[in-house]
C-alpha positions in Angstrom: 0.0 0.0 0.0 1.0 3.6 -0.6 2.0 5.6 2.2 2.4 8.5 0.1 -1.2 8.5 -2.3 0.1 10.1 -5.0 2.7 7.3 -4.9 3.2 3.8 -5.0 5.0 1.2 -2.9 7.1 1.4 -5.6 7.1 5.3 -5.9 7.4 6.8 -9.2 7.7 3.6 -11.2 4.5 2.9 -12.5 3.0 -0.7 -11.1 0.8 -1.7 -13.5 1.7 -4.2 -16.3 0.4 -3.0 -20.2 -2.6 -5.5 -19.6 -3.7 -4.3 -16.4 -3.3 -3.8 -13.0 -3.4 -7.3 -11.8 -2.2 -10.5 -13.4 -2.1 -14.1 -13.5 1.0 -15.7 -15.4 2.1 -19.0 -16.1 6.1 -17.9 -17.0 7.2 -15.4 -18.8 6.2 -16.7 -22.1 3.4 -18.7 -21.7 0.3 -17.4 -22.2 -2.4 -15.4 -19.3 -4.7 -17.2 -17.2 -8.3 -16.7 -18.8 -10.0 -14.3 -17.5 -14.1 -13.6 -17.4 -15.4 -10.5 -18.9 -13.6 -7.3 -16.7 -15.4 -4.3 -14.8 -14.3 -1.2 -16.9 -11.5 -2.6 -19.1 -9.0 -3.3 -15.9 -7.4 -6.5 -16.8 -9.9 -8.8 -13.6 -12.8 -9.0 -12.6 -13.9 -6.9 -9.4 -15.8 -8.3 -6.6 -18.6 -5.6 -5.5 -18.9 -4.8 -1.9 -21.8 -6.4 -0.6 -25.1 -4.7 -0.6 -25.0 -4.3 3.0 -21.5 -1.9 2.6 -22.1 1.7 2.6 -19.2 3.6 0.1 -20.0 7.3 1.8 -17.2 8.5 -1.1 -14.5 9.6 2.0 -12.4 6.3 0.6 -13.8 4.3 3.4 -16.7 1.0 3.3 -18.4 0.9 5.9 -20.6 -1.7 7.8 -23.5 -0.2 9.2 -23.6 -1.6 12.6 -25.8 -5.0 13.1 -26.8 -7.7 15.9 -25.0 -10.7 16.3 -24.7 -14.2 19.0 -21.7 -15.5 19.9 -21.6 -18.7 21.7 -18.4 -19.9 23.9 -17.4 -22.7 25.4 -15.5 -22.5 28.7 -11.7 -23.0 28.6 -9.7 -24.9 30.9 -8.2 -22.4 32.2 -11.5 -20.1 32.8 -12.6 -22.9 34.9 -13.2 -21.9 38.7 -12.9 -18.5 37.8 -15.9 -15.9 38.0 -17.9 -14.4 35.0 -17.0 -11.2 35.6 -13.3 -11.5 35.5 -13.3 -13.9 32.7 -15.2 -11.7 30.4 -13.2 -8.7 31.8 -9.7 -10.2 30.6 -10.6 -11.8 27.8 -13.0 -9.7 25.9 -12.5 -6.1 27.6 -16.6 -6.4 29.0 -16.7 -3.9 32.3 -18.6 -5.3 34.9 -21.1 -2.5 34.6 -21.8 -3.7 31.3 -21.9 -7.5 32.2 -24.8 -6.7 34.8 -26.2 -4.2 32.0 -26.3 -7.6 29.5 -27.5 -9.6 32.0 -30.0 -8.0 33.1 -31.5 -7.7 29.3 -31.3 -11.1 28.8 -28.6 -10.7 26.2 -25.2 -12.7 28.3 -26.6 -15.9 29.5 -24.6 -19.5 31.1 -25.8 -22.6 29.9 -28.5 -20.4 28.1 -29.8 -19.6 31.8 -29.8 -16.1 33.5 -26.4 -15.7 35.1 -24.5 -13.2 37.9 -21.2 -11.3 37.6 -20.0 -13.7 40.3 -21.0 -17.0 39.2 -17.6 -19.2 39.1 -17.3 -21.2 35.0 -17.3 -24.7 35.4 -16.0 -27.3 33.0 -18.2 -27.8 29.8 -20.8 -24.0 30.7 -21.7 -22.8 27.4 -21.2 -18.7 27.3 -24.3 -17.0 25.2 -23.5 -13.5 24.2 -26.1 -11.4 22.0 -24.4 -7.7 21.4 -24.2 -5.0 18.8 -21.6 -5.2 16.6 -19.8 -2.3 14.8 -16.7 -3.3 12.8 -13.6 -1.5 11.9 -14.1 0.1 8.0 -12.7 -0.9 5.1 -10.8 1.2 2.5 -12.6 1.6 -0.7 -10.5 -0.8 -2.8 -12.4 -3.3 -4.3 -11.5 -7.2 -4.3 -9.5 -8.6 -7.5 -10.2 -12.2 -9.2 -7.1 -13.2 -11.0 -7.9 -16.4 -11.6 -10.8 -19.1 -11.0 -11.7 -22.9 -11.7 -14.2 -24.6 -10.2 -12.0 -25.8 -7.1 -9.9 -22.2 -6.4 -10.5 -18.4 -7.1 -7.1 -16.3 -6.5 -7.6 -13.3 -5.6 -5.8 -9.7 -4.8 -6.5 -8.9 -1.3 -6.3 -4.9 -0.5 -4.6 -3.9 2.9 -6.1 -3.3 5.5 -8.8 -6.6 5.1 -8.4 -9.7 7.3 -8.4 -13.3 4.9 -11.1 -14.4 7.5 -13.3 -13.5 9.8 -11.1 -12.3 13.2 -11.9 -9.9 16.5 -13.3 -6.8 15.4 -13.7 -8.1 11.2 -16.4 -10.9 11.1 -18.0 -10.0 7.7 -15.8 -6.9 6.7 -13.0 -10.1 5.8 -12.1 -11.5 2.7 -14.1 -15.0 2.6 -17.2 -12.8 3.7 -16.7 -10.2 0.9 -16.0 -13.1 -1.3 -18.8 -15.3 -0.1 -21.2 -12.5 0.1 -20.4 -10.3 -2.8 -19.5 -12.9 -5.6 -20.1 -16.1 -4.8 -23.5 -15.5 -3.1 -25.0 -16.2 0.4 -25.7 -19.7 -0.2 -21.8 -20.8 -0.9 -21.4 -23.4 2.0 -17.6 -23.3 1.8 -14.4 -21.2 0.9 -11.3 -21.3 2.8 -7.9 -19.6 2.9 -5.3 -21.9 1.5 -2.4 -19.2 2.6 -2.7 -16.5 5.0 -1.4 -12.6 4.4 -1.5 -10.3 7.7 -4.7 -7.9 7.6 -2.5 -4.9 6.8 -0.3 -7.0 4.1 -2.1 -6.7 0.2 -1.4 -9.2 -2.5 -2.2 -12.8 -3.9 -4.6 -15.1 -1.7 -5.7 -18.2 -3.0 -9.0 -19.4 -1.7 -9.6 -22.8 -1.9 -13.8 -23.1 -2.6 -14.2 -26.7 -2.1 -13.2 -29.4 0.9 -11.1 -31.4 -1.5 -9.5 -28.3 -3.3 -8.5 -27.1 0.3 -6.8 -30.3 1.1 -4.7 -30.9 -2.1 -3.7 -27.1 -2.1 -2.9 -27.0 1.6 -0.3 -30.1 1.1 1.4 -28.5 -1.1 1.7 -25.5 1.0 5.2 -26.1 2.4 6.4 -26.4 -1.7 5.0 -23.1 -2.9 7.6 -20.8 -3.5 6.1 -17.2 -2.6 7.7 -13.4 -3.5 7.0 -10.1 -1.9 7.7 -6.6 -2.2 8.4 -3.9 0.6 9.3 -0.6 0.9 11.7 -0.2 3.6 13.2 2.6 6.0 17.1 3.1 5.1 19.3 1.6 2.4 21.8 -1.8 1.4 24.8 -0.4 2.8 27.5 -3.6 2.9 29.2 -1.6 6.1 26.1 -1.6 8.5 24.6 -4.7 7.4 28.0 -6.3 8.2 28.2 -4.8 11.5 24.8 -6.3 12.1 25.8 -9.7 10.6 28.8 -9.3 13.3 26.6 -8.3 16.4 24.8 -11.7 15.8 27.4 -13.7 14.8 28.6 -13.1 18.7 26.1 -14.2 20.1 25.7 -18.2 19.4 23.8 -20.9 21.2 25.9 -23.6 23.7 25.0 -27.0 23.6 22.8 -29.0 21.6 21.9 -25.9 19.8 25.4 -25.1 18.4 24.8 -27.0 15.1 22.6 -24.2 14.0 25.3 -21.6 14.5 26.9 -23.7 11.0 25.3 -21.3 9.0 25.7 -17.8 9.4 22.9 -15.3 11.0 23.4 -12.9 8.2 24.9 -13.4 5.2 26.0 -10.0 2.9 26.7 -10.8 -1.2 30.0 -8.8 -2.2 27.2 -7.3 -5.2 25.8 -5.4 -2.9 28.7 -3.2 -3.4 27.3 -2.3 -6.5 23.5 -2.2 -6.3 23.0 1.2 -6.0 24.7 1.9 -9.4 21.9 -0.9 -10.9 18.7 0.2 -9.8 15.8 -2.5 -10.8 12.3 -2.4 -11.6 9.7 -4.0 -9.3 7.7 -4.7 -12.2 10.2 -5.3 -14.9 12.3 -7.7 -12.4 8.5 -9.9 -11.8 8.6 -9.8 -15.5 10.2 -13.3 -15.4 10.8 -16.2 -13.2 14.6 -14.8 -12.5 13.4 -13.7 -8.9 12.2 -17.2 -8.2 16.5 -18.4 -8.6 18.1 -19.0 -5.7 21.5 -16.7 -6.9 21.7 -12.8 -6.9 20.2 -12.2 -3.5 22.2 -9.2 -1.8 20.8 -10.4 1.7 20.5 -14.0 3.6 18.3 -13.1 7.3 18.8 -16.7 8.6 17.5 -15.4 12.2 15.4 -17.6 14.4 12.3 -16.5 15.6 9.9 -17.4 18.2 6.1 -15.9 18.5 5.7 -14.3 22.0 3.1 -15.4 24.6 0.1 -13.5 23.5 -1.8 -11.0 26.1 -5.4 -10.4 25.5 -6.1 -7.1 23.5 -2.3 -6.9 22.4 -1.7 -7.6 19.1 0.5 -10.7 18.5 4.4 -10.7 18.5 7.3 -12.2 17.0 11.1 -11.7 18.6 14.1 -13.1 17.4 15.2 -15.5 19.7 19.0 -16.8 19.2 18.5 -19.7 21.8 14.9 -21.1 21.5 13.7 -19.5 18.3 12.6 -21.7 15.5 14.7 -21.8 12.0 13.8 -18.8 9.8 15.3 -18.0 6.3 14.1 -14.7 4.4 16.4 -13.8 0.8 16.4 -10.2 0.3 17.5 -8.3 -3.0 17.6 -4.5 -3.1 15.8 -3.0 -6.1 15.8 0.5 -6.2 16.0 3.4 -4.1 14.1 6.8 -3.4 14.8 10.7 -2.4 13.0 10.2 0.9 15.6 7.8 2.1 13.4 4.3 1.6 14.3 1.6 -0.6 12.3 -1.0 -2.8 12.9 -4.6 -1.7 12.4 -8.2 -2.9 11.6 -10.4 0.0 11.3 -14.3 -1.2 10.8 -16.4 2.6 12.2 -20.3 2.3 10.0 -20.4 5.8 6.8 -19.5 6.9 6.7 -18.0 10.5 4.3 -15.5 11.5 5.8 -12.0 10.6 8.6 -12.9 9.6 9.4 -10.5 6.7 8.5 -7.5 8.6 10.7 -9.1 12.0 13.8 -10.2 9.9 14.0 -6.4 8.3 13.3 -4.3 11.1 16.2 -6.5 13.0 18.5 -5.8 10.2 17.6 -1.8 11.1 15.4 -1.6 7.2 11.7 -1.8 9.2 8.8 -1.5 6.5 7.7 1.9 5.9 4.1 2.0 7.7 5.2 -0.9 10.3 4.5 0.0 13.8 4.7 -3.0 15.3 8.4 -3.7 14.2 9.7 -0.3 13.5 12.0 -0.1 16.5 15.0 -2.9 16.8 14.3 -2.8 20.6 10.6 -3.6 19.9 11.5 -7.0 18.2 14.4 -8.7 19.6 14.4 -10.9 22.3 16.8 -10.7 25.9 19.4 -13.2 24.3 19.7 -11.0 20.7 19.4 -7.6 21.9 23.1 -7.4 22.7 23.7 -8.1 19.1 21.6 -5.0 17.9 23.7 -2.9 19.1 25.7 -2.9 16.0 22.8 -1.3 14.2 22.4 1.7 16.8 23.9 3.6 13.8 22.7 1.6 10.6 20.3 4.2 8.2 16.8 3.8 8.6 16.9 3.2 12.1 13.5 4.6 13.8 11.7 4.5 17.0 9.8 1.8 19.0 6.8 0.5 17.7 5.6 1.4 21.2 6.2 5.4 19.9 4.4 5.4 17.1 0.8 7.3 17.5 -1.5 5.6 14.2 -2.0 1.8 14.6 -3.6 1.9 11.2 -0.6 3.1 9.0 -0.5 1.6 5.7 1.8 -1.1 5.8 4.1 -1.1 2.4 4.3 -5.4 2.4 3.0 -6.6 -1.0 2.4 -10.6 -2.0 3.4 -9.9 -5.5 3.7 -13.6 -6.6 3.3 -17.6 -5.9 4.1 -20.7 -7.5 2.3 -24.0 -7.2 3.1 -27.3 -8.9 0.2 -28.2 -11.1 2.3 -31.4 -11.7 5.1 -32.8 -9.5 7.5 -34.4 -11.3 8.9 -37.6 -10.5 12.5 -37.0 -9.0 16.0 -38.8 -10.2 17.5 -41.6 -7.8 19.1 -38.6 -6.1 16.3 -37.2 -5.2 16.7 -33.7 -7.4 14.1 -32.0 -9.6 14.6 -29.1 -12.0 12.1 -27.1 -13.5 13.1 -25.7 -16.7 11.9 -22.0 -16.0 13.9 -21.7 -12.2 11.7 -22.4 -10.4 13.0 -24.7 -7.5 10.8 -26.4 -5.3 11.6 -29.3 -2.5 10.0 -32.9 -4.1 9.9 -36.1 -2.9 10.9 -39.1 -4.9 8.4 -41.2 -6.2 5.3 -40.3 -8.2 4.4 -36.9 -9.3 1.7 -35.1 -7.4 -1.4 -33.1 -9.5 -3.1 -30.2 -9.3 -4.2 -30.0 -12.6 -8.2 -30.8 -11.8 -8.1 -27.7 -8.7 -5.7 -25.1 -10.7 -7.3 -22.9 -12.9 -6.5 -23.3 -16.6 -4.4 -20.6 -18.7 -5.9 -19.3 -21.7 -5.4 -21.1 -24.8 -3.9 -24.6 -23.7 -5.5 -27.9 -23.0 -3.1 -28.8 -19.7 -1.3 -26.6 -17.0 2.2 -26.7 -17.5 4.3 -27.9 -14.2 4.3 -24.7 -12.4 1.9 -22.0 -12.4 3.0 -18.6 -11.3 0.0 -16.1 -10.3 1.3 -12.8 -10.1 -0.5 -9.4 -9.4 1.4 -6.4 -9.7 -0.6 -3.8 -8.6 -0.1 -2.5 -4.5 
C-alpha cells in the first residue's frame, strides 16, 4: 500500500503491467490465465462490496452496525474463575456492562440467567447477543485473478483480514468473497495461505473441501515473492556490523549445530546495487526472482512468536536460543529521495511476521510498520546485545511502542506464488529441476497433481508444471 497516495509502494515507477493492473502468469512466455469478462476494461474481474456496505465517497466502506450471537465454550483455564473476571480479561466487557447484559437477557450460562460472580465450570456454554460495529474498510475493491471450479485467486487490499477475526467478522475477505461474488448460499471457501490484515497481494481461496486439502499439502512447496518498501538503504558496512553483532552471540550446547550457517549473510554485489537500480515490475517480468542466486541479503535469524496477552496484538522476537529456524532472501531494487528503498523479499519459511521481523532487526523496518519499527521492539533478551551494532545503521527509527497511528498503511505486498500443477517424478538422487527456475523441494516417487483444482491458462489444453500467479498492482 502507498504511504504517500500520490505514490506507490514502488514510488514513481509505474505498477501496472500494459494489460492491467493485476495478473495471473504461467512464465514469462506462456500465455495469461483466462480471464471472465472485466469491470471497466481493468485487466480482472472486481468483486462488489456487498449490498450491505455503505461507500460514503471519503475512501472508506463501511458496515452499518448490526446484531449478532456468539456462543463460547469454557476454557480450561476459565474454569473456577468468576464471570465477571473472565469476560473482563478476555474480551474487555466492564462489569457494569456485564450486569447491564444480564439483566437484558442478552449474556446468559448454559442459556440460563447468570450473575457477575458466578464461578465457569467445566463444559458451561457462554451465550452473548451484542451489537456489533466493525472497523471500515478502505474503498479498494477485491480482485479475481484467476478461478476454476476448485480455487478463485484473488488480490487482497490492505487493510482486510483473509477471514473472519476480532473486530472483522464480515468486513473479511471469505465474507466479501462469499457474500459479494459467490453469493449467500456458498457453503464453503477457505484460505489456503494467510497474508496479515494490513499485508495486500495474492490469496488463494480454496472453494471446495477437496481443493482445500490438495492445495494445503502442497503448501510447504510453494515458492512465494513479496515486495516492501523499507526505511534506510543496502549499505555492505552496517549490514555487516549487524551480521557481526549476531554472529557473537551463538547458542551452547545442543543448539550449536545451528550456529553452522551464518545469522546474516551479505553478497559482495551489494557493493554495486546502487549503481543498478531495478524495476519492481520489470524484475516480476520473469521467473529470475524465483533463482536462488543474486540475493544481496540472507536473514537466517530464528524466531519465536511471544506469549500472546489479550487485546495486544501478536508478537514475534528473534530469539537466538529457543527461536525456530527462519530464512528470508532479500535483494535490493531501487532506491528513493526520501531515504526508503524497494525490496524483494522471497521467505524459504513460513513464521508468523517474519518479513517484517527479519528487516526491522537488520535496522530496514517497512515503511508504515509500527509493530516492528523499533530494533528494541522485536528482539528478544538473548539477541538484543547483538543489535547494538545497528544503533547507527540508516533507517533506524523508533519503537513500535512510539508510534501514535496503529492503522498506517503497511508497504508489504504478496506480489507472486508458485504451485506445482504437476510434481514431477525426481531422479535416484532425489533432485528435480524445473526448466523456468523455479525450484521447489520434491519427494521421490510419483508426481503429485493439481491439474483438476488449478485454474487453466488461456489457450492450452493442460497446465504446464508450475503455475505462477502474479499481481502487480499495490
Amino acid at each position: 500500500r502507498n504511504a504517500d497516495p500520490a505514490r506507490g509502494i514502488a514510488g514513481d515507477e509505474a505498477m501496472e503491467p500494459p494489460s492491467g493492473p493485476a495478473t495471473a502468469s504461467i512464465s514469462s512466455t506462456a500465455p495469461a490465465p483466462m480471464m471472465a469478462p472485466d469491470l471497466g476494461g481493468c485487466g480482472a474481474r472486481w468483486v462488489p462490496f456487498p449490498a450491505d456496505f455503505v461507500l460514503g465517497g471519503d475512501g472508506f466502506a463501511r458496515l452499518p452496525a448490526y446484531a449478532t450471537t456468539k456462543h463460547v465454550n469454557v476454557k480450561e483455564r476459565w474454569r473456577g474463575r468468576p464471570l465477571a473476571e473472565v469476560l473482563l480479561e478476555e474480551f474487555g466487557l466492564s462489569g457494569a456492562y456485564l450486569k447491564e447484559a444480564a439483566a437484558a437477557g442478552r449474556l446468559l450460562v448454559n442459556r440460563c440467567p447468570c450473575q457477575a460472580e458466578d464461578a465457569l465450570q467445566n463444559g458451561d456454554l457462554i451465550t452473548h447477543t451484542y451489537t456489533v460495529e466493525e472497523p471500515p474498510l478502505r474503498d479498494e475493491a477485491v480482485s479475481i485473478l484467476a478461478e476454476s471450479e476448485c480455487l478463485l485467486v484473488v488480490h487482497k487490499p490492505a487493510g482486510m483480514p483473509c477471514h473472519p477475526q476480532g473486530k472483522y467478522q464480515r468486513a473479511s475477505l471469505t465474507e466479501v468473497v462469499r457474500r459479494g461474488y459467490l453469493g449467500e448460499t456458498w457453503e464453503y471457501i477457505h484460505p489456503v495461505n494467510r497474508l496479515d490484515r494490513q499485508t495486500s497481494g495474492v490469496v488463494l481461496l480454496a472453494k471446495t473441501r477437496k481443493g482445500y486439502m490438495l492445495l494445503s499439502r502442497e503448501l510447504g512447496e510453494m515458492q512465494k515473492l513479496y515486495v516492501a518498501r523499507v526505511t534506510g538503504c543496502f549499505e555492505r558496512e552496517a549490514l555487516g556490523r549487524m551480521a557481526a553483532g549476531f554472529a557473537e552471540q551463538r547458542p551452547l550446547g545442543k543448539d550449536a549445530a545451528r550456529t553452522e550457517e551464518p545469522w546474516v549473510v551479505v553478497s559482495a554485489d551489494i557493493d554495486v546495487v546502487a549503481s543498478e537500480p531495478r524495476g519492481f515490475v520489470s524484475f516480476m517480468a520473469g521467473d529470475e526472482a524465483f533463482r536462488d542466486a543474486g540475493w544481496h541479503v540472507t536473514c537466517n535469524l530464528p524466531l519465536r512468536v511471544d506469549k500472546h496477552r489479550p487485546g495486544q496484538p501478536l508478537t514475534t522476537l528473534v530469539d537466538l536460543q529457543e527461536g525456530k529456524p527462519a530464512t528470508t532472501h532479500l535483494r535490493w531494487l531501487r532506491g528513493f529521495g526520501d531515504g526508503s528503498s524497494l525490496v524483494l523479499c522471497r521467505p524459504v519459511t513460513g513464521r508468523t511476521h517474519q518479513i517484517r521481523v527479519h528487516l526491522g532487526a537488520l535496522g530496514l523496518p517497512i515503511v508504515g510498520d509500527v509493530l516492528y519499527g523499533g530494533i528494541s521492539a522485536l528482539l528478544g533478551p538473548v539477541a538484543s546485545a547483538a543489535s547494538a551494532a545497528a544503533s547507527t545503521a540508516p533507517g533506524a527509527v523508533a519503537n513500535a511502542s512510539d508510534a501514535s497511528d496503529g492503522e498506517a498503511p503497511l508497504c508489504l505486498h504478496a506480489a507472486a506464488y508458485a504451485v506445482w500443477a504437476r510434481r514431477p517424478v525426481c531422479d535416484e538422487a532425489g533432485a528435480a529441476g524445473v526448466g523456468c527456475g523455479i525450484r521447489h523441494g520434491a519427494s521421490r516417487g510419483e508426481g503429485a497433481s493439481l491439474e483438476g483444482v488449478l485454474p487453466l491458462p488461456a489457450g492450452v489444453s493442460a497446465l504446464p508444471a508450475t503455475v505462477v500467479y502474479r499481481c502487480l498492482r499495490s
